[in-house]
N, C-alpha and C positions, 0 to 999 in steps of 0.2 A: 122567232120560233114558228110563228104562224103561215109562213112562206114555204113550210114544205109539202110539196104534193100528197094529197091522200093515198094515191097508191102508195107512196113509199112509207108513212106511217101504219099502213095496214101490212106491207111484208114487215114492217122495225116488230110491231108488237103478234106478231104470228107466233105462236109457240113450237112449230114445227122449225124456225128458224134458230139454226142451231149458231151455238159462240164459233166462230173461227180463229183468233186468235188471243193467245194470255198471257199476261204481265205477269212476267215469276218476279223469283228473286235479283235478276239483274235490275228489275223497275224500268223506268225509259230510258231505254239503251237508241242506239242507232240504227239496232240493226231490228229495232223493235218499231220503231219507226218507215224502216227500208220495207219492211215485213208488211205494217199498214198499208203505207202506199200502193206497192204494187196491190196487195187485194182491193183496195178502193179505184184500182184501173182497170183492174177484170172485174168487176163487179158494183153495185150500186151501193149497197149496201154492205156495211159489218159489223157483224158482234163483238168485241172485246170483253174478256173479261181479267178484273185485275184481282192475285191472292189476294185471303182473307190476311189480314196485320202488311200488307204491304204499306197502307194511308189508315190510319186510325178515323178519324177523322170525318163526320160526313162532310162539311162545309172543305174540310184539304181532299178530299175523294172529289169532288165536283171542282176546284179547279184545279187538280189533276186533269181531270177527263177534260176541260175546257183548254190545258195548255195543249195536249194532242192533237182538238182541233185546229188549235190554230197552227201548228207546226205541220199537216197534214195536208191545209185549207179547205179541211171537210167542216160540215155542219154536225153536231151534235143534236142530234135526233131524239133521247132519251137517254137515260141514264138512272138506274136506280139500282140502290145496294153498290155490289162491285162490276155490275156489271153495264154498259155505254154501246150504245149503236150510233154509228158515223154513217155517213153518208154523202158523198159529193157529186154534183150534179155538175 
């Protein structure tokens, strides 16, 4: 976790930095997935955010957001509540 650049820890936790994409009720679909990807190629950085009652669970919430990465091959930047910033360098 300590390997990622401070610039991009200071845009993950900027409050002006808005969610760009949310886990409904499909949950991880493919096209949720499709959807990740490409913004993690135009961009550095992203927000996700997942509904409330979709993963009850903090411990099933985090590896949730840890299987994205790795199906993504982004780093997981942060993550708290429902909501997880990715990031692929």
């Amino acid at each position: 976790m300590s390997n990622i650049p401070a610039n991009i820890r200071r845009m993950a936790h900027d409050r002006e930095f808005k969610v760009t994409l949310r886990i409904g009720r499909s949950g991880l679909s493919d096209a949720m997935f499709d959807e990740l990807d490409a913004q993690l190629q135009s961009r550095k950085v992203v927000k996700i955010k997942m509904n409330k009652g979709l993963v009850e669970e903090r411990g099933t919430r985090q590896e949730v957001f840890e299987e994205i990465a790795a199906r993504t091959n982004a780093i997981l930047v942060d993550a708290r509540g429902n909501v997880a910033i990715y990031w692929r360098a």
